[in-house]
N, C-alpha and C positions, 0 to 999 in steps of 0.2 A: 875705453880700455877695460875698464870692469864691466861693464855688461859684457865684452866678449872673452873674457877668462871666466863668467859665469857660464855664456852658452857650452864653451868648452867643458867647463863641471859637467854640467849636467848629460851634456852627452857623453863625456866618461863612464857617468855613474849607471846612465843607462844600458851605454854599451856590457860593462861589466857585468850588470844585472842582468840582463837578456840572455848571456853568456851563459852566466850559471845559473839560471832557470830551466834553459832548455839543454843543458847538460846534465842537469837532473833528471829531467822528466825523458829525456833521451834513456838513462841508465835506467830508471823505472819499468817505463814503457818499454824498451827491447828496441828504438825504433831510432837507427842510427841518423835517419836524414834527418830530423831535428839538428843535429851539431849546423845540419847547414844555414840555418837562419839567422845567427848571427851573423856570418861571415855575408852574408847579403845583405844584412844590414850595415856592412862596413863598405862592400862594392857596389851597390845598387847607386848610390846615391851619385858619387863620382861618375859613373856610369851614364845616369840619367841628366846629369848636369855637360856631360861632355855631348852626348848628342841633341841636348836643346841648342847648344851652341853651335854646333856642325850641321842644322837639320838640311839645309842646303845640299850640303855632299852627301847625303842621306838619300835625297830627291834625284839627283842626278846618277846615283847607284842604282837608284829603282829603274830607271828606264833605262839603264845599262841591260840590268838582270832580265826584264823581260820579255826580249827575247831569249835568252839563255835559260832561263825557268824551266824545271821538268816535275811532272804531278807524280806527286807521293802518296800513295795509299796507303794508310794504317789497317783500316779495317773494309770490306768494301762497302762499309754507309760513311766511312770519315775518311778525306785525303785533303790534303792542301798543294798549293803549285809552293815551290821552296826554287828561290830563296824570294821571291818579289811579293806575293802572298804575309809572308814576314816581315818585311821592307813596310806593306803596306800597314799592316797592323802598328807598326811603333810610330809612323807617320803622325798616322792616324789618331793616337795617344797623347804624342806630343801637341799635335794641333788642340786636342780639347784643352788639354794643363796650356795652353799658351793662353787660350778663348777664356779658362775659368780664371786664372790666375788677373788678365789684366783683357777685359769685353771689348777693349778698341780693339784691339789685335785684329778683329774679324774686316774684313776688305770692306768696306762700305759699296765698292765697285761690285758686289756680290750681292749684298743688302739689298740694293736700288735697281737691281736687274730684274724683268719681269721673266726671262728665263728662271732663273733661282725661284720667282715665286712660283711659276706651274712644277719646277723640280720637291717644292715643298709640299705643294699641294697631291705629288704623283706620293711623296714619300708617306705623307699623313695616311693615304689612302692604303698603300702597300701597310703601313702596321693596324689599318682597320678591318685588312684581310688575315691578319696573322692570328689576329682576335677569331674567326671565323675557319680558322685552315681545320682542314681533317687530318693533317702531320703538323702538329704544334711547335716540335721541336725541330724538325727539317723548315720549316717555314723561318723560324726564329734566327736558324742558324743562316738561312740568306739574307735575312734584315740586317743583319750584324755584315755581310757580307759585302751588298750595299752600301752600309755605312762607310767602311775603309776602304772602297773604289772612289767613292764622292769626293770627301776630303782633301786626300793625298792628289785626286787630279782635278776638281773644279777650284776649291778654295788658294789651295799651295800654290797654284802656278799664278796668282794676282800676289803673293808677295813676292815670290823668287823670279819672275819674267818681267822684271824692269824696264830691258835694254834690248836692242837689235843683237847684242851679242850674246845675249839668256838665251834668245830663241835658236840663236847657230847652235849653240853649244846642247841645247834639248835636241836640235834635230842630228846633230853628232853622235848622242848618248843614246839614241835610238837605230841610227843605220849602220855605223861602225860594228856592232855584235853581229846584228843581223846580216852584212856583209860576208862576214866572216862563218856564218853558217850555211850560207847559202852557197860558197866555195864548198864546204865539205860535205855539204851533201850532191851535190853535183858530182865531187869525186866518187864520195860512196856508191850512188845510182852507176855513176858509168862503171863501175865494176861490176852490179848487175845488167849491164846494158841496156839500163834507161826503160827496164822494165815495168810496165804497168802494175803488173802484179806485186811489185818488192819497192812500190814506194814509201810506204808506212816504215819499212825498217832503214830505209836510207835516213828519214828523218828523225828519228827516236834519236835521244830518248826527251828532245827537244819540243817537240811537236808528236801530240796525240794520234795522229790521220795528217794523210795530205790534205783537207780540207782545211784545217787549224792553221797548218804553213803555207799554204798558197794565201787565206783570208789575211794575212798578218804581213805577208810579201807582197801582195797588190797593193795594199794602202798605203806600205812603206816607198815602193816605189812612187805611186802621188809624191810622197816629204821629198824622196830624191830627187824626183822632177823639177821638185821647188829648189832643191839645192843647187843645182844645176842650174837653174834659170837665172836665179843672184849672184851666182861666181862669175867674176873678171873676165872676158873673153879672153884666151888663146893662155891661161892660169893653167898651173900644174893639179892647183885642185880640182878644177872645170874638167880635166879631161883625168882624172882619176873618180870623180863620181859619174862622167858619161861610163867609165869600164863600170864600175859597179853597177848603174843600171843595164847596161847589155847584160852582165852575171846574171841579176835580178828577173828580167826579162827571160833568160834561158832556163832559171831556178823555175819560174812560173810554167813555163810551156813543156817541162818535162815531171809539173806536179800533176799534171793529168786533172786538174780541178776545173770545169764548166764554169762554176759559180762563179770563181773567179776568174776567165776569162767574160764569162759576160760583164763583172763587176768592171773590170777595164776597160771596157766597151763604153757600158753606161757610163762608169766617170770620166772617161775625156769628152762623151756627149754633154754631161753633166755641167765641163768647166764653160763648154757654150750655150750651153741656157742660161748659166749664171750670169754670164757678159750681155746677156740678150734681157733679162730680164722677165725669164720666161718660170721661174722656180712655183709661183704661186700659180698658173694655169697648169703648169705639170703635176702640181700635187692633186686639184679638183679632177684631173683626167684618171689619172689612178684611183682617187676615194671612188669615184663615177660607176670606171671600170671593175673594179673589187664588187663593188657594193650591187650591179646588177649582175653580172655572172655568180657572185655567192646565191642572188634569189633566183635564181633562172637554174642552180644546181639541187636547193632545195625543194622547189617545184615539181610536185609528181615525181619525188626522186628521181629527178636527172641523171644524181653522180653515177647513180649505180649502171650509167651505160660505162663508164670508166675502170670497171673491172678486170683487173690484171688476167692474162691467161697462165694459171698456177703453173702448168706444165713445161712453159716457152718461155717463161721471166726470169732468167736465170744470173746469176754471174760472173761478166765475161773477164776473163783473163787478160785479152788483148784489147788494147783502146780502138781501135780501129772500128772491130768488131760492138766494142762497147759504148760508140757512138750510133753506129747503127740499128743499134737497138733502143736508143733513146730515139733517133729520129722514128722508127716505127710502133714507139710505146710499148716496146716489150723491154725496157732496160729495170733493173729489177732496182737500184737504187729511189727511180723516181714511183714504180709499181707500190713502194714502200713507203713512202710519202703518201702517195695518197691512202693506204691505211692507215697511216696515224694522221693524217688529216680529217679524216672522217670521224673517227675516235674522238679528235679534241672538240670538233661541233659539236658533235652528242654531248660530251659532257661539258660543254661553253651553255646549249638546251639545259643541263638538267640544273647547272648553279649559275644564271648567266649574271646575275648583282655580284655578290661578292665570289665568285669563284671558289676552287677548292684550295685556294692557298696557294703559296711560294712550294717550287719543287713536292708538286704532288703528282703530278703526271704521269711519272714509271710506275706508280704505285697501284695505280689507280685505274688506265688507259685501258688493260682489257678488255674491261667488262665493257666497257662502251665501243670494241671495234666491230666490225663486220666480216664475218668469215669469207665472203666472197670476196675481200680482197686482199686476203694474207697471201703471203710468199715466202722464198726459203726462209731469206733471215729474220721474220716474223718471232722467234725468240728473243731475239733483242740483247746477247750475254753482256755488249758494251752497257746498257742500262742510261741507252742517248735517248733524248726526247720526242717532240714533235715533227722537228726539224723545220719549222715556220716560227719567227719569234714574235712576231704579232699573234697570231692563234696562241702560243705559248701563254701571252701576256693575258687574252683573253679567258683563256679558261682557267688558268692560277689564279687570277686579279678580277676575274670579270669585266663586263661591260666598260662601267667606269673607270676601270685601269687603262685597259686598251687604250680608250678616248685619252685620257691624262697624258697617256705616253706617247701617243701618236700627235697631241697638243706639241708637248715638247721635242718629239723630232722635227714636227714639219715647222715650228717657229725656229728650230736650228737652224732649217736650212736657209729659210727667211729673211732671220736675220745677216746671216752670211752673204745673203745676196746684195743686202742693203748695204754692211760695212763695205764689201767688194765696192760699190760705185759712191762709196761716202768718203773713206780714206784718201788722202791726198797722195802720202808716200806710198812711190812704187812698190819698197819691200813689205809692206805691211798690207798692201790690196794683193799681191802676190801671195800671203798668207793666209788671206783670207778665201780666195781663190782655192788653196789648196784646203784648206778644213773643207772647202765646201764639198770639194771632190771626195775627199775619204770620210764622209759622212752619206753622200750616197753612195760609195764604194758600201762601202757598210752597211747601209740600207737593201742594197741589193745580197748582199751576201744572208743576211739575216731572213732575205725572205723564201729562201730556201735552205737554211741551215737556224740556228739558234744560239749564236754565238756570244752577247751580251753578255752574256755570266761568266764567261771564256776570262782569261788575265788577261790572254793576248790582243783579244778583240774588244771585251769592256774594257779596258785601259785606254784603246783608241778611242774608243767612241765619249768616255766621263772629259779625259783629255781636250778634244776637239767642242767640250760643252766651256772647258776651262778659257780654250783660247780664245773662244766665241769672246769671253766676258774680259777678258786682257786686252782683245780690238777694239770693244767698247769702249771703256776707258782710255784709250790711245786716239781715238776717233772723238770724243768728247773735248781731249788735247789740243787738240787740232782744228776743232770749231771753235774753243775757246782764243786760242792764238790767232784765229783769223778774225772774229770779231774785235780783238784787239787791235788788231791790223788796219782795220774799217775804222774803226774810231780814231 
C-alpha cells in the first residue's frame, strides 16, 4: 500500500511539475502548443494501455479498412494510404513494446521457420542498400515502410489465428468491405455505362486505377472461393457469398484489367499444379524461360526490334478497340512497358550489386531510357514506376535482392504445396490451397504492374507469407498428434 501511494506522489508531483514548466516556457516562448504536453502526458498513457489490451480488435479493423483505404497526399514527395497505413504503424509499435518489454512474446513458430530466415536475410540486405541508395531519405522512408507491413501481417497473425474461427473471421474482415464496394462501384460505372474510359473515377476515391482494384478483387475473390467452398451446403451463408462472388466476378470483367483477368486464369491453373505437385518444375520453367529470352534480347540488341510506332501507339478509349491494339502491339500501355523496361536494365547494367536504392527509380529512369521507344504518356505526371516488380527489385536492391526475394517467393509457394498434401484437415489443406492461389495470383499481377509496396496488394502478399507460418505450426500439430496416435 505505501509503495503505491508513493508512485502516486510522485506522479502528482510530476505531473504538476511538467505542468508548470511548460506553461512557462509556453508564456516565454510565445508557442501555445507546449500547453499540449502535459495534457498527453495525462491521455497517452490510458491510451496506450487501452490498445495493448484491445490489439486484437485493432488487427481485425485493419483488414476491415483495407480495402476502404484512400491515399492522401500532403505534399507530392509525402502521402500515406489513411486510415490502415495508421492502423499499421500503431500495430506495429505495439508489437516492438510487447517484443522489448517481455522477448518470449515473439512466436517461436516464427523464429524456427526458414521462411522468416531468407525474410531476414532479404531485409538485412534491403538496409545494406539503404547504406548505398542515391535518395537516402526516400530509401529510409521504404525501410520503415517495410517494417510496418511485416509485423502487423507476418508476426501478429501467429498470435491472434489460433482457431478455425480467427481464420472465418480474418476472411469476413476482408470481403464484407470489399463486397460492399464493389456494389457501388458497379452502380457508379453503370451510370457511365460501363465505360472504359470513366473507370478510374467509378473507383475513387477507393482505388488509385482500375489496376489497384481489379489486382485486390481477383485475389479476394481466391478468399471467397475458399469461403464458399467450407460453408454448409444448401446455408444461407453458401449462397450469399456465391452472390458476392457473381458481384465479384462482374466488378472484375467491367474493371477492364488484362492483368487480372490473366491473373484468374493462371490462379485457378495454379490451384491444379498445386494438387499435381507440379510448383517446383513450374518455377525452373519460368527461371529457364526469363533467363534465356532476357539473353537472346540483350544479344546484338534484339529489344530494339521491339520499338513502338510513336505515331500509331496511342490511347484507346474503347476496350474493344484497346484490345486490339494490344493483340497487334500498338497498344500504348504495353508500348510503355517496354520503355521503362529497358530504362531499368540499363540502370540494373550500371549498379547491378547494390543497386540505386529503395524508390529511386522516378528519379533517376530517364537518363537511362531510349528515345526510340517513348510514347505519349512517356511523361509519366502519375510518377508510377517500372511496372515489372522483379526488374523494380533488381535495379533498387541489385542482383542480390532480386535473388533473396525471388528465394523467398518461390519457397512461398513451395512451401504451400507441401502444407497442401501434408495437412490432414480439410479446412486448413483448403487454406492452404488458397494462399497458394493468391500468391501466384499476385505473382502474375506483379509481373506486369508493381504492386508490393501498394497497402492493398502488400498486405496480401506479407499476409499470405503470415499464413504460410500459421499452417506450419497447425501441421506440426498434427504430426505430433499422429505420432502420438502410433505410439
Amino acid at each position: 500500500m505505501q509503495a503505491l501511494q508513493r508512485s502516486y506522489h510522485f506522479r502528482t508531483s510530476v505531473s504538476v511539475l511538467l505542468f508548470l514548466t511548460t506553461g512557462v516556457a509556453a508564456i516565454i516562448l510565445r508557442e501555445s502548443w507546449l500547453l499540449a504536453i502535459p495534457f498527453g502526458w495525462l491521455v497517452l498513457p490510458p491510451l496506450y494501455d487501452y490498445f495493448i489490451r484491445n490489439t486484437a480488435s485493432f488487427f481485425w479493423l485493419l483488414l476491415i479498412a483495407l480495402p476502404l483505404s484512400a491515399e492522401i497526399n500532403f505534399t507530392p514527395q509525402l502521402g500515406t494510404d489513411f486510415p490502415d497505413e495508421f492502423l499499421l504503424i500503431l500495430l506495429t509499435g505495439a508489437s516492438l513494446v510487447a517484443m522489448i518489454h517481455r522477448p518470449s512474446w515473439f512466436p517461436r513458430s516464427v523464429a524456427a521457420h526458414p521462411l522468416f530466415l531468407v525474410l531476414l536475410l532479404y531485409f538485412g540486405w534491403l538496409i545494406i542498400t539503404c547504406c548505398y541508395a542515391v535518395e537516402p531519405l526516400l530509401s529510409f522512408k521504404y525501410l520503415l515502410a517495410k517494417t510496418w507491413y511485416i509485423i502487423p501481417f507476418v508476426i501478429l497473425p501467429q498470435k491472434l489465428l489460433n482457431a478455425k474461427d480467427d481464420i472465418r473471421k480474418m476472411a469476413r474482415c476482408l470481403l464484407l468491405p470489399m463486397s460492399l464496394l464493389v456494389v457501388q462501384v458497379l452502380i457508379r460505372h453503370a451510370l457511365h455505362g460501363f465505360s472504359f474510359e470513366d473507370t478510374k473515377y467509378a473507383m475513387g476515391p477507393f482505388f488509385r486505377n482500375h489496376v489497384t482494384y481489379s489486382a485486390m478483387l481477383v485475389c479476394l475473390l481466391a478468399v471467397g472461393w475458399c469461403v464458399w467452398k467450407l460453408s454448409p451446403k444448401k446455408s444461407r451463408q453458401r449462397k450469399w457469398v456465391m452472390a458476392g462472388l457473381v458481384a465479384g466476378c462482374a466488378g472484375l470483367v467491367f474493371a477492364y484489367s488484362r492483368g487480372a483477368w490473366l491473373a484468374l486464369v493462371l490462379g485457378i491453373a495454379g490451384a491444379w499444379i498445386i494438387r499435381k505437385r507440379w510448383i517446383s518444375g513450374l518455377i525452373v520453367i519460368i527461371v529457364a524461360a526469363i533467363t534465356v529470352s532476357t539473353a537472346w534480347l540483350v544479344t546484338d540488341k534484339h529489344f530494339m526490334r521491339f520499338t513502338p510506332d510513336h505515331d500509331h501507339t496511342v490511347f484507346h478509349t474503347d476496350f474493344g478497340e484497346h484490345l486490339g491494339a494490344t493483340v497487334k502491339g500498338k497498344d500504348i500501355s504495353t508500348a510503355e512497358r517496354f520503355y521503362r523496361w529497358v530504362a531499368g536494365f540499363r540502370m540494373l547494367a550500371d549498379k547491378p550489386v547494390t543497386g540505386f536504392g529503395p524508390n529511386a527509380f522516378y528519379p533517376h529512369y530517364r537518363q537511362y531510357t531510349v528515345r526510340a521507344f517513348e510514347t505519349w504518356v512517356s511523361d509519366n505526371p502519375e510518377h508510377s514506376t517500372v511496372h515489372n516488380y522483379f526488374i523494380l527489385v533488381a535495379l533498387e536492391q541489385g542482383m542480390i535482392g532480386l535473388l533473396l526475394f525471388c528465394l523467398l517467393y518461390f519457397g512461398m509457394l513451395l512451401h504451400v504445396q507441401r502444407l497442401y498434401h501434408r495437412l490432414t484437415d480439410p479446412f486448413y489443406r483448403m487454406i492452404a490451397l488458397t494462399t497458394g492461389v493468391v500468391l501466384i495470383m499476385i505473382g502474375v499481377i506483379n509481373f506486369l504492374s508493381d504492386m508490393i509496396e501498394t497497402d492493398k496488394i502488400g498486405s496480401l502478399f506479407w499476409l499470405s507469407l503470415g499464413m504460410i507460418i500459421v499452417l506450419e505450426r497447425i501441421s506440426n500439430i498434427e504430426q505430433g498428434m499422429s505420432n502420438v496416435e502410433l505410439k
